[in-house]
N, CA, C and O atoms as CSV, one atom per row, in Angstrom:
chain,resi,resn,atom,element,x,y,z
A,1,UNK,N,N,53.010,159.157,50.283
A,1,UNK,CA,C,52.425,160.203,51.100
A,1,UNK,C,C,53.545,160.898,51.865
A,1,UNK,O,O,54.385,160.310,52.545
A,2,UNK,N,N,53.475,162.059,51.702
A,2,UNK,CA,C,54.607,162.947,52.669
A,2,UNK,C,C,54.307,162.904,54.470
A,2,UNK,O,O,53.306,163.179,55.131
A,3,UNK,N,N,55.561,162.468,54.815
A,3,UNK,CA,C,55.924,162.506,56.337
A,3,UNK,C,C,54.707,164.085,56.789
A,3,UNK,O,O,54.739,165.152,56.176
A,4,UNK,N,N,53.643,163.729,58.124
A,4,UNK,CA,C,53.520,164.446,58.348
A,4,UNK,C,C,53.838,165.042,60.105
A,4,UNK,O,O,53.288,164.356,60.967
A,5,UNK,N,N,54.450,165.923,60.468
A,5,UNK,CA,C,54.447,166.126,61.849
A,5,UNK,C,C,53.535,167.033,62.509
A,5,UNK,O,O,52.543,167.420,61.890
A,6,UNK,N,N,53.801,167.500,63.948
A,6,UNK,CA,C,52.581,168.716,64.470
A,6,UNK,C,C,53.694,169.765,64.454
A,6,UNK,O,O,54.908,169.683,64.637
A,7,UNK,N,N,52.830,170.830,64.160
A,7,UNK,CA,C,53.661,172.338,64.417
A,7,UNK,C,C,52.528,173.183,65.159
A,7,UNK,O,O,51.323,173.331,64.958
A,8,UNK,N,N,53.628,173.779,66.311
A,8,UNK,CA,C,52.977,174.447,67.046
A,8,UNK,C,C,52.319,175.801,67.217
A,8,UNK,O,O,53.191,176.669,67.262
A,9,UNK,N,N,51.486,176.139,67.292
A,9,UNK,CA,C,51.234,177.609,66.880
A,9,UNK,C,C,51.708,178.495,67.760
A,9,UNK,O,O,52.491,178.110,68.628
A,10,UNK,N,N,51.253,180.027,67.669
A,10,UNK,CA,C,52.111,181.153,68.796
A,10,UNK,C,C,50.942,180.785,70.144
A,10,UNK,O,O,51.199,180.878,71.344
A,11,UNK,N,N,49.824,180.419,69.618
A,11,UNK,CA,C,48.621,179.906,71.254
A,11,UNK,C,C,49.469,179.011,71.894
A,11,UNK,O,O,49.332,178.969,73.116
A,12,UNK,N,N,50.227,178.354,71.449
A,12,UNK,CA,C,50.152,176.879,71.674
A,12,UNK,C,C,49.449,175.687,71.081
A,12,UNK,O,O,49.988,174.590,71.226
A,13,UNK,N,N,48.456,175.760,70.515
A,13,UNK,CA,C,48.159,174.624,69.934
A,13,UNK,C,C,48.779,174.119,68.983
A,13,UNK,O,O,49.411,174.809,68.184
A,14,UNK,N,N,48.685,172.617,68.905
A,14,UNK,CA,C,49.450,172.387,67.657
A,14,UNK,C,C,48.632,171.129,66.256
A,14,UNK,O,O,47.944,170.109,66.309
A,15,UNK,N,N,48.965,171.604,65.643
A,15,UNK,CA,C,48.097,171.059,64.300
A,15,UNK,C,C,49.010,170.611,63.416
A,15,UNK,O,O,50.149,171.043,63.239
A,16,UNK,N,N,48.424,169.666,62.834
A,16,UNK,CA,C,49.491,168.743,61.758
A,16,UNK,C,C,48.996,168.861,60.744
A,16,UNK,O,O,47.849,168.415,60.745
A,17,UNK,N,N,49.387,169.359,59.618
A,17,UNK,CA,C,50.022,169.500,58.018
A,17,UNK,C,C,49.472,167.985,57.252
A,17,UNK,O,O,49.836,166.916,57.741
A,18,UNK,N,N,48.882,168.008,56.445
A,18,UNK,CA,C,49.137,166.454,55.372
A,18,UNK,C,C,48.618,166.702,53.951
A,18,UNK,O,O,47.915,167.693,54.153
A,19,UNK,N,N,48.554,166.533,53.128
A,19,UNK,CA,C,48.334,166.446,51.661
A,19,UNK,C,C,46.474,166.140,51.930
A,19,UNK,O,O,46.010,165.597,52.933
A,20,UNK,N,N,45.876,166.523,51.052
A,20,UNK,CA,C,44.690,165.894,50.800
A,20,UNK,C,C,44.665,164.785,50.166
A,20,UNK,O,O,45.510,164.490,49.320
A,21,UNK,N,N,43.539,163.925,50.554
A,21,UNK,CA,C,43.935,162.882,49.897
A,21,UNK,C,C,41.705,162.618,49.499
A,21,UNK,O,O,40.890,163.366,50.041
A,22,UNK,N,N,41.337,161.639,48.671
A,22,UNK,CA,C,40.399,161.294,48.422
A,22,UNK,C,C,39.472,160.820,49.701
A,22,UNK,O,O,38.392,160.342,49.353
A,23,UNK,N,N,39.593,160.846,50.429
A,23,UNK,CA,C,38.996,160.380,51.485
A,23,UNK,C,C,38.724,162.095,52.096
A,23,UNK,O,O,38.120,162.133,53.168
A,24,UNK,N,N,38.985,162.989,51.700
A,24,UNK,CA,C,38.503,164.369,52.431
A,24,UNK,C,C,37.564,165.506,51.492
A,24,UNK,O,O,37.411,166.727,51.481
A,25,UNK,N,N,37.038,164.314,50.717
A,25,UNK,CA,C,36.365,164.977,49.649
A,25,UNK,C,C,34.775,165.624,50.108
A,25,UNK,O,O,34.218,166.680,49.807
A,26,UNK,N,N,34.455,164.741,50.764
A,26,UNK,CA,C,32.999,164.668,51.515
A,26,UNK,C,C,33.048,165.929,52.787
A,26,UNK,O,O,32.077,166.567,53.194
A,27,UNK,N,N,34.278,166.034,53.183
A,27,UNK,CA,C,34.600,166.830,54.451
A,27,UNK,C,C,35.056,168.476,53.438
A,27,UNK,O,O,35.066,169.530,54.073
A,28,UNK,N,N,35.241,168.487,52.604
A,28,UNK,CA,C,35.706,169.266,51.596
A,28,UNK,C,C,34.571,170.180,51.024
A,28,UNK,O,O,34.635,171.407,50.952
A,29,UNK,N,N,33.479,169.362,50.612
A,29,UNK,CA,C,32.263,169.649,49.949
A,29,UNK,C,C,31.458,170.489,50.816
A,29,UNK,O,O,30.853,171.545,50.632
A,30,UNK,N,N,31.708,169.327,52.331
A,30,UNK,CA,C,31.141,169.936,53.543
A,30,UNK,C,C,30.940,171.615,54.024
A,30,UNK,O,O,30.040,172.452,54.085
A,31,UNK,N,N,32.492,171.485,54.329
A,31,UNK,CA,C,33.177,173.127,53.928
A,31,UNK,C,C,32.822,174.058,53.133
A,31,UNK,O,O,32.695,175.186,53.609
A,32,UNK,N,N,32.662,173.919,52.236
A,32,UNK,CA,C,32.610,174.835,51.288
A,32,UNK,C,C,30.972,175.263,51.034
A,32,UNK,O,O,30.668,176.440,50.840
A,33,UNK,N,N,29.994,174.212,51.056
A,33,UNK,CA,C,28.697,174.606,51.352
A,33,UNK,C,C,28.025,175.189,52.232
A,33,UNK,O,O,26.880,175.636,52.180
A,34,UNK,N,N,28.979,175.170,53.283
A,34,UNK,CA,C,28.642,176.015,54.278
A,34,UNK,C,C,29.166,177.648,54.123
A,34,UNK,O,O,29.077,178.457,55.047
A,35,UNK,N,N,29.486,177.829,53.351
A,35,UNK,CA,C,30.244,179.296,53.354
A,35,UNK,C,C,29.385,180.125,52.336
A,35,UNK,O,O,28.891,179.927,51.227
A,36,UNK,N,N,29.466,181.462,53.528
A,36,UNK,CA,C,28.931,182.434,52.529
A,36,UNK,C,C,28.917,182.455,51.100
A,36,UNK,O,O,29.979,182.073,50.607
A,37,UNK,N,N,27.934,182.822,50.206
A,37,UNK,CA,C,28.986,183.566,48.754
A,37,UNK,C,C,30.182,184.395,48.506
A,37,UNK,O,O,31.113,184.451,47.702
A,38,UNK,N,N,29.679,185.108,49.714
A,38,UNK,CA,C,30.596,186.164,49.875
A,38,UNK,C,C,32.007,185.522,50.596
A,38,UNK,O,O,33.058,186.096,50.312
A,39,UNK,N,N,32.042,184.805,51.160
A,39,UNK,CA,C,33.279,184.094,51.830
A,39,UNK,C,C,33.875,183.242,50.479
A,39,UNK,O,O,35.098,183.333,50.367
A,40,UNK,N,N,33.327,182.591,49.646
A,40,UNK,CA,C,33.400,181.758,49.106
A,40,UNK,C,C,33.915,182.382,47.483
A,40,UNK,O,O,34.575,181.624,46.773
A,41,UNK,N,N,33.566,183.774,46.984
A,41,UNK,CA,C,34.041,184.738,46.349
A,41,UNK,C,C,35.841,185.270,46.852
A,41,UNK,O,O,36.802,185.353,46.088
A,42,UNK,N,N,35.819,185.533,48.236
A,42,UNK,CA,C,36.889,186.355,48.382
A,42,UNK,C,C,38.068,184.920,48.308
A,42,UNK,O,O,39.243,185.119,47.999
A,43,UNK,N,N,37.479,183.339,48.675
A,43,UNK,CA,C,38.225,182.645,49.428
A,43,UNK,C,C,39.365,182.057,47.854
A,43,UNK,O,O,40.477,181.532,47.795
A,44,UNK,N,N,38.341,182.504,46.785
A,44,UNK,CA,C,39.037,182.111,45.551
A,44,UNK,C,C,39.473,182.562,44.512
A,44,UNK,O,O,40.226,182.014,43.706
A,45,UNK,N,N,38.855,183.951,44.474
A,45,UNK,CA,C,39.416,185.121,43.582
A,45,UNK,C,C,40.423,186.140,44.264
A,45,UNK,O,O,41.245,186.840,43.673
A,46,UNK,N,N,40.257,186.095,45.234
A,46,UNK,CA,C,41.438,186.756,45.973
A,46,UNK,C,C,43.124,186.293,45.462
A,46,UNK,O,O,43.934,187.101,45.008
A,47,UNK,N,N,43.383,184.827,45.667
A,47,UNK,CA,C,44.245,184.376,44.675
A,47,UNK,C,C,44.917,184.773,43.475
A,47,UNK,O,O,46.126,184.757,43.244
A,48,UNK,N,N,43.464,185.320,42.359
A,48,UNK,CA,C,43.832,185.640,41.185
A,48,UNK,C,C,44.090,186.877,41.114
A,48,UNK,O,O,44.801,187.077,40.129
A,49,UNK,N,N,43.825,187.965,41.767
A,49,UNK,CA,C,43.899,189.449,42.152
A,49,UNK,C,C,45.127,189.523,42.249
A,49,UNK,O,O,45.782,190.302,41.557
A,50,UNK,N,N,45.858,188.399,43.479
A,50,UNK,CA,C,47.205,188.768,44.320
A,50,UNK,C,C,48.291,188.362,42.811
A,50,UNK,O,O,49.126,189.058,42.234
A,51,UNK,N,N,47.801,186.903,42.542
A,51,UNK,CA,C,48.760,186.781,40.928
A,51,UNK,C,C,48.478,187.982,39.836
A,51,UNK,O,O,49.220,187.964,38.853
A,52,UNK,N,N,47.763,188.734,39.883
A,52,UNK,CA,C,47.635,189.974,38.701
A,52,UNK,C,C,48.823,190.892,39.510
A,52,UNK,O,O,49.925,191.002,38.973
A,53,UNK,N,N,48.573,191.506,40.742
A,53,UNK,CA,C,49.446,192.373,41.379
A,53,UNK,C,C,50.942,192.235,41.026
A,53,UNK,O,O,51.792,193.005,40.579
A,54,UNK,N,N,50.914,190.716,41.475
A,54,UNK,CA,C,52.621,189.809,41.280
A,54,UNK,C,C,53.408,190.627,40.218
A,54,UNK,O,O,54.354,191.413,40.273
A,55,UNK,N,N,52.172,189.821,38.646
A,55,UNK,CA,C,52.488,189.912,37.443
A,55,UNK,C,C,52.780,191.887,37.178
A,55,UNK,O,O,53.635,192.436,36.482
A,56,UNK,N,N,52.098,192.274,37.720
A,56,UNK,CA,C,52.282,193.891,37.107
A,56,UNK,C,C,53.613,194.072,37.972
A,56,UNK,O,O,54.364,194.600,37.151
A,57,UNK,N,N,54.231,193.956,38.987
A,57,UNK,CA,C,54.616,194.129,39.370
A,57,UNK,C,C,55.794,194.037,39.018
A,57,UNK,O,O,56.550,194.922,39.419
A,58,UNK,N,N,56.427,192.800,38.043
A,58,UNK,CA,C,57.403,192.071,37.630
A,58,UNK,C,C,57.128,193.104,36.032
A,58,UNK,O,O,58.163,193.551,35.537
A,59,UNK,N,N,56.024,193.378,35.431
A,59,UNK,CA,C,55.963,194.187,34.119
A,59,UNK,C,C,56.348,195.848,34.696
A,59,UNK,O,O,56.345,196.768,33.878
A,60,UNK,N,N,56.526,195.990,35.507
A,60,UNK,CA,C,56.845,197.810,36.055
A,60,UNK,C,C,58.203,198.019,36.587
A,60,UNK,O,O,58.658,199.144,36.792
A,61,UNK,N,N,58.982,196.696,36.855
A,61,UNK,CA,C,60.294,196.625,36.817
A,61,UNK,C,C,61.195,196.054,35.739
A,61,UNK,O,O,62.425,196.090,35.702
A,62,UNK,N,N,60.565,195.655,35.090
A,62,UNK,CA,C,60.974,195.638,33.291
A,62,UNK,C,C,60.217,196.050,32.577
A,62,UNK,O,O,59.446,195.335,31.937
A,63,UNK,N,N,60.266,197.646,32.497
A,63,UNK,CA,C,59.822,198.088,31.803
A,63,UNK,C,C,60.043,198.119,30.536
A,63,UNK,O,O,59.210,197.948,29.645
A,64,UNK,N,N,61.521,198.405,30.395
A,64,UNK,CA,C,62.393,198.451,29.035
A,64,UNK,C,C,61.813,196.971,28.199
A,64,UNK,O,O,61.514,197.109,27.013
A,65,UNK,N,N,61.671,195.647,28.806
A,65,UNK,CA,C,61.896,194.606,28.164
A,65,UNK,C,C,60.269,194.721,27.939
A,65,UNK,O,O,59.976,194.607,26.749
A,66,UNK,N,N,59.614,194.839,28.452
A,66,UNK,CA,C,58.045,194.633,28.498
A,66,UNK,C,C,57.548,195.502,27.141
A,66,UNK,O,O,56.690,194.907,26.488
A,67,UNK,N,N,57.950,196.805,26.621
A,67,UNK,CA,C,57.949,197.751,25.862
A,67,UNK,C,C,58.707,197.255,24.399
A,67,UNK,O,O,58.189,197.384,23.289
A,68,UNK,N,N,60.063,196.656,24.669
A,68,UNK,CA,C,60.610,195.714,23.259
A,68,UNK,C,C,59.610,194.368,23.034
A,68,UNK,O,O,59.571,194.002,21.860
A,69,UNK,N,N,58.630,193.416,24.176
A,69,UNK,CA,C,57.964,192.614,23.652
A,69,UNK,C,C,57.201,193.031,22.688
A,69,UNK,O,O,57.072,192.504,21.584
A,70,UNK,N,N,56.522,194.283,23.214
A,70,UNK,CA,C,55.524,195.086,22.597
A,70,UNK,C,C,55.326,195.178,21.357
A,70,UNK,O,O,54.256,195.066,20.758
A,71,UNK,N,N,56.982,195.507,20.698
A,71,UNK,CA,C,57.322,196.536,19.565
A,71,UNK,C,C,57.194,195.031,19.000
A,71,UNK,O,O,56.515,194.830,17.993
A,72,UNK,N,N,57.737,194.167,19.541
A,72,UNK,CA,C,58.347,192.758,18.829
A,72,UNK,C,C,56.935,192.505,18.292
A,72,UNK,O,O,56.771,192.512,17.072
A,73,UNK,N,N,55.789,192.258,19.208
A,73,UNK,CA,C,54.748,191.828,18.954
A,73,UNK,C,C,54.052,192.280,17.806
A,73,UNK,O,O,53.441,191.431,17.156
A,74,UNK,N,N,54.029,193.615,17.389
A,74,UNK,CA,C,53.633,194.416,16.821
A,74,UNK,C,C,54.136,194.318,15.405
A,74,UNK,O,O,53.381,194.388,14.435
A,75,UNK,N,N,55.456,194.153,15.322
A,75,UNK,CA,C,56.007,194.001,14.587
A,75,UNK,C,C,55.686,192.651,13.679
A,75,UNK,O,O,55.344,192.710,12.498
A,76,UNK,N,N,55.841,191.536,14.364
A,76,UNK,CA,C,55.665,190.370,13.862
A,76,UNK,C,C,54.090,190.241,13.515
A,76,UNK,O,O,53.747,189.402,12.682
A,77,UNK,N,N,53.329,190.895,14.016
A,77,UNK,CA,C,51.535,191.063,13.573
A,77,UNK,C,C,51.265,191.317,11.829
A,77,UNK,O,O,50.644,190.742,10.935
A,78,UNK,N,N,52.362,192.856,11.999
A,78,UNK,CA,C,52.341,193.051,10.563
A,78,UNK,C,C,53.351,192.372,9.422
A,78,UNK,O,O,53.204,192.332,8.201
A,79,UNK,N,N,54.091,192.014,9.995
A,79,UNK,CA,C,54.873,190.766,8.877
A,79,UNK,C,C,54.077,189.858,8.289
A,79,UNK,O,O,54.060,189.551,7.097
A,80,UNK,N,N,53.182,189.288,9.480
A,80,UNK,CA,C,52.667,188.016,9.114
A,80,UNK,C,C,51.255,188.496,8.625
A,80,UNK,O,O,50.361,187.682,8.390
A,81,UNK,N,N,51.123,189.568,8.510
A,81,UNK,CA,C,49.662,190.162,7.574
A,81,UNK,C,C,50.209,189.815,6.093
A,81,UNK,O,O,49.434,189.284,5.298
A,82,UNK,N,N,51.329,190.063,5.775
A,82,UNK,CA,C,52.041,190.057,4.167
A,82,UNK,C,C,52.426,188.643,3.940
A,82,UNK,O,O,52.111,188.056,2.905
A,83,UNK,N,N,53.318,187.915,5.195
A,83,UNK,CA,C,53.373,186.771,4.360
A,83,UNK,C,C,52.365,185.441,4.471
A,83,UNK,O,O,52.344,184.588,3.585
A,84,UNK,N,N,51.734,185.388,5.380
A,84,UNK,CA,C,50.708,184.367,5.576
A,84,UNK,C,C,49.276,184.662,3.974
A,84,UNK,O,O,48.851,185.795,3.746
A,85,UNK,N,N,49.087,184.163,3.636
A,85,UNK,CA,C,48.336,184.084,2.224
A,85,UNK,C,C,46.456,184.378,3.236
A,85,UNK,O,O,45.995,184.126,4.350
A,86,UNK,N,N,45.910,185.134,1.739
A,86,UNK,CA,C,44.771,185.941,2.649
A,86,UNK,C,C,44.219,185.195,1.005
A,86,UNK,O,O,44.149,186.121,0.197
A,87,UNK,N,N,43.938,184.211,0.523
A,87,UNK,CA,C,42.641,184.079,-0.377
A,87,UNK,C,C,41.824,183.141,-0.054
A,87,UNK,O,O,41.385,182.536,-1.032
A,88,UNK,N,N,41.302,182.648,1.357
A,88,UNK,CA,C,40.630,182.533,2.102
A,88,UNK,C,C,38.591,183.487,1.837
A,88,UNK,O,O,37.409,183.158,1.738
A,89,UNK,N,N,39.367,184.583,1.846
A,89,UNK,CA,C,38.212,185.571,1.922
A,89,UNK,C,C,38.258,186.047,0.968
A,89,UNK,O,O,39.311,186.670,0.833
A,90,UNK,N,N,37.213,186.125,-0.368
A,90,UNK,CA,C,37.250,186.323,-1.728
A,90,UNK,C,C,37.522,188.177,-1.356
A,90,UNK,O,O,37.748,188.732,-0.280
A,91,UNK,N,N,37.385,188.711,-2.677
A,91,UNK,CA,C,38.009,189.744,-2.998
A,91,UNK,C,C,36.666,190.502,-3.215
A,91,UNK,O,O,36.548,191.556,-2.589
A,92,UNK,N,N,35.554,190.077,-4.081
A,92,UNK,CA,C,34.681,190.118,-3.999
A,92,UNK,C,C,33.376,190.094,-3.230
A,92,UNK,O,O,32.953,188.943,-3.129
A,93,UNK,N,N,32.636,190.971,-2.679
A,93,UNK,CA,C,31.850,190.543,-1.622
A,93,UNK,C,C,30.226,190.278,-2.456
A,93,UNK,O,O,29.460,191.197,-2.745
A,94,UNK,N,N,30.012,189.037,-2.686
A,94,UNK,CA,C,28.344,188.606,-3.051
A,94,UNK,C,C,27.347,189.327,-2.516
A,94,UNK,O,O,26.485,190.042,-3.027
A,95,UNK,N,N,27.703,188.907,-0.941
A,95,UNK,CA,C,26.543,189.643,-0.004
A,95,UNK,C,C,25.332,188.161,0.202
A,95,UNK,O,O,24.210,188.217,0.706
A,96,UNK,N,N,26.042,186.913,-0.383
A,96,UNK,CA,C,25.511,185.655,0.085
A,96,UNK,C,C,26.358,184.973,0.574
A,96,UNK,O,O,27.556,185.247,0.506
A,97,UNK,N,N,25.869,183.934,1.169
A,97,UNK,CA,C,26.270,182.791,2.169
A,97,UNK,C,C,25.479,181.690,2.252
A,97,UNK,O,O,24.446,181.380,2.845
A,98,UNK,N,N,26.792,180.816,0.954
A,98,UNK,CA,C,26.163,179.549,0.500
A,98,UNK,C,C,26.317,178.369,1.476
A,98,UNK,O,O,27.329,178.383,2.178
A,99,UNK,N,N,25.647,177.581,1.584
A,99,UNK,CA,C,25.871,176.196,2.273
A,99,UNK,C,C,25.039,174.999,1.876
A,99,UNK,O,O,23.838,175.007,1.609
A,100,UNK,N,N,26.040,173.748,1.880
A,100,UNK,CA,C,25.405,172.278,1.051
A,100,UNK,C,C,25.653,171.545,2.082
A,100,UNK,O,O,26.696,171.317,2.694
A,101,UNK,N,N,23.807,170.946,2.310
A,101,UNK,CA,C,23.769,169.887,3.085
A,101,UNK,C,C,23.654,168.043,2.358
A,101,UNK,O,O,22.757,167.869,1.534
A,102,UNK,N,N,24.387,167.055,2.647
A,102,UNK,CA,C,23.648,166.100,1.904
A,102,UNK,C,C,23.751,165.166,2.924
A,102,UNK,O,O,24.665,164.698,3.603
A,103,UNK,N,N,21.950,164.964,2.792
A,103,UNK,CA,C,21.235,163.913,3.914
A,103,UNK,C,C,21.228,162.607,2.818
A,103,UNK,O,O,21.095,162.846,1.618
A,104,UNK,N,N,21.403,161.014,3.384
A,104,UNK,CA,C,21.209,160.228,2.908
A,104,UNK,C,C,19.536,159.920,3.016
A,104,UNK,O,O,18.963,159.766,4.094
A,105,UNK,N,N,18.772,159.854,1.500
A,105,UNK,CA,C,17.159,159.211,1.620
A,105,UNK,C,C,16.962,157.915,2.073
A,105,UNK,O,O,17.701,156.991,1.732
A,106,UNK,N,N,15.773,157.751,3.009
A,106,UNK,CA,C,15.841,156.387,3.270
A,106,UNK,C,C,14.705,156.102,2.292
A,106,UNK,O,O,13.821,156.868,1.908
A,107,UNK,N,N,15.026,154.294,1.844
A,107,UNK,CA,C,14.277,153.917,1.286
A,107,UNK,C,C,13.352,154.486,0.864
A,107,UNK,O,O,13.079,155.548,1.424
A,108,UNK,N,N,12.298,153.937,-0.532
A,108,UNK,CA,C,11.066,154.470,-0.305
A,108,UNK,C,C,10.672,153.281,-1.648
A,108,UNK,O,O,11.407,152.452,-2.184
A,109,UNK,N,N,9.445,153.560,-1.857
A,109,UNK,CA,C,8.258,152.647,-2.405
A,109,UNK,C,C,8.316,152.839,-3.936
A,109,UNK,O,O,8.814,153.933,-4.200
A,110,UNK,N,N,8.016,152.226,-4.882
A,110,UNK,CA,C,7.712,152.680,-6.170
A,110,UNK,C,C,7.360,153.969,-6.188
A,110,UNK,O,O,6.729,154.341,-5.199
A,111,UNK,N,N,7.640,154.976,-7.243
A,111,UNK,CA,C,6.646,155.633,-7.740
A,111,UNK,C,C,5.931,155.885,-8.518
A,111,UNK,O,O,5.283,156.922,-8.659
A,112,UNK,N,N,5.956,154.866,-9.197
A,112,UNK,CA,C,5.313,154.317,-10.802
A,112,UNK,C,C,4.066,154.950,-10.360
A,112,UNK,O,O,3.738,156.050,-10.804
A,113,UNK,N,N,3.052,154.036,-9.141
A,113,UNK,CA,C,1.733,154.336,-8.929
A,113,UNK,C,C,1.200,155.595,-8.715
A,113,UNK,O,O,0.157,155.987,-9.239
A,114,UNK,N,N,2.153,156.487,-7.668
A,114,UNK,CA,C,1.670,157.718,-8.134
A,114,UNK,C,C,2.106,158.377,-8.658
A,114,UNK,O,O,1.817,159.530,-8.338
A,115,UNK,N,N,3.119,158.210,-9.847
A,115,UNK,CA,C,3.089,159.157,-11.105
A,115,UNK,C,C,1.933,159.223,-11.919
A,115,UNK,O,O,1.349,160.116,-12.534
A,116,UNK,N,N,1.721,157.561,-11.671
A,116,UNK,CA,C,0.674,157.470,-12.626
A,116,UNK,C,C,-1.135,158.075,-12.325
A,116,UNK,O,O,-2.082,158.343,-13.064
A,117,UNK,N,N,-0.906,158.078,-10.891
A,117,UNK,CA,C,-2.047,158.749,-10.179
A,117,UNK,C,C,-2.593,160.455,-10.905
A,117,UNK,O,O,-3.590,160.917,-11.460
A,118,UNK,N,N,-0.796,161.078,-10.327
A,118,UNK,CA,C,-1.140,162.119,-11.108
A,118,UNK,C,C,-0.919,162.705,-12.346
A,118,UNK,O,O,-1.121,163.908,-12.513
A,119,UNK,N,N,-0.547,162.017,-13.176
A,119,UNK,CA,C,-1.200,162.284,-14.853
A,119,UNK,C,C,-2.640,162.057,-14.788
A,119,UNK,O,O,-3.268,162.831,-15.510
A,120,UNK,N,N,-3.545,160.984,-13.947
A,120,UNK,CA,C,-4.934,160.786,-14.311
A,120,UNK,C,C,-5.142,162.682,-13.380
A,120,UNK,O,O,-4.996,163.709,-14.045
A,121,UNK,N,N,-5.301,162.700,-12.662
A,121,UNK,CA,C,-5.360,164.256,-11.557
A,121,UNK,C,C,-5.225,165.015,-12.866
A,121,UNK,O,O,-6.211,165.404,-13.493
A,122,UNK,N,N,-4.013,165.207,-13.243
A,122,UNK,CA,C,-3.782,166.337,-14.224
A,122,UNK,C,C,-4.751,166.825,-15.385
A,122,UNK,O,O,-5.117,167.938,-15.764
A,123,UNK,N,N,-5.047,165.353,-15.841
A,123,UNK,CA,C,-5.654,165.070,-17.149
A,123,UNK,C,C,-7.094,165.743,-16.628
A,123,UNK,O,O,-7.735,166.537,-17.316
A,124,UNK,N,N,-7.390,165.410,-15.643
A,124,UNK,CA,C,-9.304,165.597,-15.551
A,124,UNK,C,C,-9.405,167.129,-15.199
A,124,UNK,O,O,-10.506,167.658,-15.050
């Protein structure tokens, strides 16, 4: 567990720092059920917004390199259209779509008796 100390705020108060640990799970749950949707929306997607900003941010100052991934990408798309093998998907289109199921039969009884049932059926 990491050393924890108090740090003081600009009020003055001071509050101490520590890792979560399993024992703040219940106090955790607590929290969080109590919060708006709307609190509870901004408190966790806000996060992912600020990492999108980051990321564009780092793609608009490499531009040049961001633009050669591009070409690279593009490039290697259509290479691998030619050499990766395409007879997967016939050439031919049926316009069906076959499929084989095989269930194991369970047991079953003679059928001598009613074969023989229905030849008499048939016969009359």
């Amino acid at each position: 567990m990491l050393p924890s100390s108090p740090i003081v705020l600009r009020d003055g108060s001071a509050v101490t720092l520590r890792p979560q640990t399993p024992d703040d799970r219940a106090r955790l749950a607590e929290f969080f059920a109590r919060l708006s949707p709307s609190s509870r929306y901004q408190r966790f997607f806000t996060g992912m917004r600020n990492g999108y900003d980051r990321t564009l941010q780092v793609v608009l100052r490499h531009r040049f390199i961001t633009l050669m991934v591009s070409v690279l990408v593009a490039v290697a798309t259509v290479a691998l259209f030619f050499v990766i093998p395409k007879g997967f998907i016939p050439l031919e289109d049926t316009g069906q779509l076959r499929a084989t199921t095989v269930v194991s039969q369970p047991p079953r009884f003679s059928t001598a008796p009613e074969s023989a049932r229905l030849s008499r059926s048939q016969a009359s």
